[in-house]
C-alpha positions as CSV (number, residue, x, y, z in Angstrom):
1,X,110.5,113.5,108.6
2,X,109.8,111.2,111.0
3,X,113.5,109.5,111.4
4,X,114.3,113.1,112.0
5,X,116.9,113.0,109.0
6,X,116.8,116.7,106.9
7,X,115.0,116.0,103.7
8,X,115.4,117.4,100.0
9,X,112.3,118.6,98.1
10,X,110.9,120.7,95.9
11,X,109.6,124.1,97.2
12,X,106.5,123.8,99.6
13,X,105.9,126.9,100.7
14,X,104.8,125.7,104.6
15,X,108.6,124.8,104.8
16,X,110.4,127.9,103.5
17,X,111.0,129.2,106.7
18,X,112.1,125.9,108.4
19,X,115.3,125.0,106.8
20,X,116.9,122.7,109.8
21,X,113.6,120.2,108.4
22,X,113.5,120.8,105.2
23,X,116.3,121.7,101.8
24,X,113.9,123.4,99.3
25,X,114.8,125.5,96.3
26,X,114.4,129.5,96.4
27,X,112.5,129.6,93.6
28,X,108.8,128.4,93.6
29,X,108.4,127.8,90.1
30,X,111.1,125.4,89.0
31,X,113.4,122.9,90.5
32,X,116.6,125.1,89.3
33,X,118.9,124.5,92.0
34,X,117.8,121.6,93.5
35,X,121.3,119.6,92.3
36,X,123.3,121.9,94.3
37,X,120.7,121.7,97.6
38,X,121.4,117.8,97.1
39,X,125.0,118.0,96.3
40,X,125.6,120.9,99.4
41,X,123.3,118.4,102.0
42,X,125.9,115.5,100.8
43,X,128.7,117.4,101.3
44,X,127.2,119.0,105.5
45,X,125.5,115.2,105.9
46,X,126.7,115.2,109.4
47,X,125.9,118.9,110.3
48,X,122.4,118.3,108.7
49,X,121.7,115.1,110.4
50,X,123.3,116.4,113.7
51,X,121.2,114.6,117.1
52,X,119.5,117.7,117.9
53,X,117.9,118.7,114.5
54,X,116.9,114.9,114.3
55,X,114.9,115.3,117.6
56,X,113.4,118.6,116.2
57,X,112.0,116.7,113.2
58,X,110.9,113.9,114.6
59,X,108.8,115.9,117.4
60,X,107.7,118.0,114.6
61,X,106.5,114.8,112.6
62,X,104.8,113.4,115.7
63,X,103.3,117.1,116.4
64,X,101.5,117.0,112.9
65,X,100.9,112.9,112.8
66,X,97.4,112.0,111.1
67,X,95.8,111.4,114.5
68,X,97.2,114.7,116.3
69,X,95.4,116.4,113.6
70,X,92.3,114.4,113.4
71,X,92.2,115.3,117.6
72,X,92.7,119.0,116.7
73,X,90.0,118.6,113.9
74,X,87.9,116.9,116.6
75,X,88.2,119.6,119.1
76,X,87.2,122.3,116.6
77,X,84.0,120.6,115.7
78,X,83.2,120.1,119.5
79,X,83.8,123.8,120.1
């Protein structure tokens, strides 16, 4: 996520309601229709990787980077 281009994965829940960041199947269980995710992100490459949804991603990657959370996890035990 952090060259900001759309990535293809299995389901992960924490992403299903993200889907500028992240392609996922529908269905938690099995990887049925994760072809088509990767063949439909070929076919929209550029719409996918347009400037502004890279610059979403990558803000989001360096929103939730090891040490942003370790500062957050630092915070909470200080409180």
């Amino acid at each position: 996520m952090s060259t900001g281009k759309i990535v293809i994965s299995n389901n992960i829940t924490v992403y299903k309601d993200r889907p500028n960041f992240v392609q996922i199947p529908f269905f938690r269980k099995n990887n049925k229709g994760l072809s088509g995710i990767f063949r439909n992100v070929l076919k929209e490459i550029d719409l996918f990787n347009e400037a502004d949804k890279q610059l979403e991603r990558q803000m989001f990657a360096i929103k939730n980077s090891y040490e942003n959370q370790i500062l957050r996890i630092e915070e909470h035990i200080n409180k």
